[in-house]
C-alpha positions, 0 to 999 in steps of 0.5 A: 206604746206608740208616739202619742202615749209616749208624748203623753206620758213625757208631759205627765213627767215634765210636770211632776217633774217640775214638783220635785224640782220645787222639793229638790232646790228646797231640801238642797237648800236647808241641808247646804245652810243648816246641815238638815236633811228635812223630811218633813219638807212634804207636809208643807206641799200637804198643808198648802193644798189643803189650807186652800181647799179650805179657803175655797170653801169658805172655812178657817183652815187649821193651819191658822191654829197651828200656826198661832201656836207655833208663833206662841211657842217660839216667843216663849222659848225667846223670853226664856233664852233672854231670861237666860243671858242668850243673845236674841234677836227681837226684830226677826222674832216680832217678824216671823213670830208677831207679824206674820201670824196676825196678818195671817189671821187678818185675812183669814179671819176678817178679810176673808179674800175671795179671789183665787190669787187672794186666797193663794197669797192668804195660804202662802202667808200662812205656811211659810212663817212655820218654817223658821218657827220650826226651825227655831223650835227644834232645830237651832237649839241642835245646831251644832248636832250631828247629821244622825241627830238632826236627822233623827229629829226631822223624822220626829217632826214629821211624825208631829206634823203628819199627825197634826195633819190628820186632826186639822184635815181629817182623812179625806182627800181634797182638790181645789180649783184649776188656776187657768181652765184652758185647754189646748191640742198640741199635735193631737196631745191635750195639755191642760191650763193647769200643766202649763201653769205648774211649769211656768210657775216653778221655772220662774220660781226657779230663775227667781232663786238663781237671781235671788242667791246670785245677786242679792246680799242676802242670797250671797250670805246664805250661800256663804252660809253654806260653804263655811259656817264657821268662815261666815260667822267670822265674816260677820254673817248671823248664822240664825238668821241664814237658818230662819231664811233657808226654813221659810223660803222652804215652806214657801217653795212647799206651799207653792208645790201644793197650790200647783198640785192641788187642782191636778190630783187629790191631796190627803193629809199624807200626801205629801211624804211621798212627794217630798221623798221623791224630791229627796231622790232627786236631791240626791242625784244632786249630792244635796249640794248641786242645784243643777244636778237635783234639777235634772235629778227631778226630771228623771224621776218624773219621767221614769215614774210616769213611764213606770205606771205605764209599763209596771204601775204596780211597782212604779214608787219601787222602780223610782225609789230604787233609783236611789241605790246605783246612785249612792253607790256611784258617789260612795266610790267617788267621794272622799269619806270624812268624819261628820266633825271634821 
């Protein structure tokens, strides 16, 4: 290996890098407010790719179907709540429920955007609602489960979504076209408009999420949310609603990772697993409660994946996925074990 792969390979790990950066701040960000470990937290990625790869091409994405149904679901299972005496918040359930799901269909149905950015905005309105209508599905009726349990039901959410991925997309790959089409040569190193725009796009979104929970109202209650439950619903703070947040703003930051990937690799209907495992390691490094940690997890990942396929690409998912045992051994013996209850 000479100095030129060496930069070629480190490019390709930054990149990925980025991407499971997205996927790491996502799942520490829903384990922290909600206690989930959210494994289908890459069929967001999935169905962001492919919802604009259909949009490109001029057909009605599926995820427009199952987003019309989820948003159904939800209302039903809120009118039953309400018949019960349970409190239920209406203006949030007409937003993610009502509002949301018809604009969606509005633009995917009669306005039809044709520009690029258009159809990004168009995708991203369509993924992001799933989130805290997932969540109100099943996860908040199991809100005060176990760890285990709420684990076990994400791993049943994902084989639902997965499967649904399969009958909307079907089991051909697709690609979308490139955000920016500029190349450049960088000391003899070709780098990509495309790599520029995926690494410009998450540090923004990254600071954008530094800023978000530092300064604003909302960011300090989820993450008030996130250091006492119990302490934040004394103090005033609707716990639901920290739940409904953390769940959209990680089906929006999976949908963003698949616009970014999308021009860049083939996307199936299961991509995303793989991606969103990745992230998981990288979350993991973090604890999944250190931010700055997952970042810096995530970079590693990406540069041990891309130096692996260089040097052992049979096993480069085994070499990354094994990176996972020295660390849960180093915090086994670092950290004060405790009941899931206390």
């Amino acid at each position: 290996m000479d100095g030129q792969i060496a930069l070629l390979l480190g490019q390709d790990g930054i990149v990925n890098g980025a991407v499971y950066a997205l996927m790491a701040l996502a799942l520490v960000l829903v384990f922290s407010v909600t206690r989930v470990i959210f494994i289908p937290q890459g069929e967001f990625v999935a169905f962001g790719a492919l919802t604009m790869a259909l949009l490109q091409s001029g057909r009605v994405p599926g995820t427009l179907w199952l987003l019309l149904a989820l948003a159904g679901l939800t209302l039903l299972v809120e009118f039953v709540r309400y018949r019960r005496g349970l409190e239920v918040d209406w203006k949030s359930s007409a937003f993610w429920a009502l509002l949301l799901p018809a604009l969606a269909a509005f633009l995917v149905l009669v306005q039809r955007p044709a520009s690029m950015l258009g159809q990004a905005g168009t995708a991203l309105l369509l993924i992001t609602p799933m989130g805290p209508l997932l969540y109100r599905l099943a996860y908040r009726p199991l809100a005060h489960a176990t760890v285990l349990t709420l684990l076990i039901v994400s791993v049943a959410v994902h084989g639902v979504l997965v499967g649904l991925g399969l009958y909307f997309f079907g089991a051909e790959g697709s690609r979308t076209a490139a955000f920016s089409e500029l190349q450049l040569d960088l000391g003899g190193i070709p780098v990509s408009g495309q790599s520029l725009v995926v690494m410009g796009v998450a540090s923004l979104l990254v600071v954008a999420l530094f800023l978000f929970f530092e300064r604003t109202l909302v960011g300090k209650a989820l993450r008030a949310t996130a250091m006492n439950r119990i302490g934040a619903r004394l103090m005033g703070i609707p716990t639901e609603f920290s739940g409904d947040l953390s769940f959209a703003l990680a089906a929006m930051v999976g949908a963003v990772s698949g616009l970014l990937i999308a021009p860049l690799t083939t996307v199936y209907y299961d991509t995303g697993f793989l991606i969103g495992l990745k992230g998981f390691v990288a979350a993991i490094i973090g604890g999944l409660t250190s931010y700055p940690l997952a970042l810096a997890g995530a970079l590693l990942v990406g540069l041990l994946e891309s130096f692996s396929s260089f040097w052992a690409s049979a096993f480069k998912e085994v070499i990354v996925f094994t990176l996972i045992i020295p660390v849960l051994w180093w915090r086994s013996i670092h950290s004060r074990h405790v009941e899931d209850e206390e």
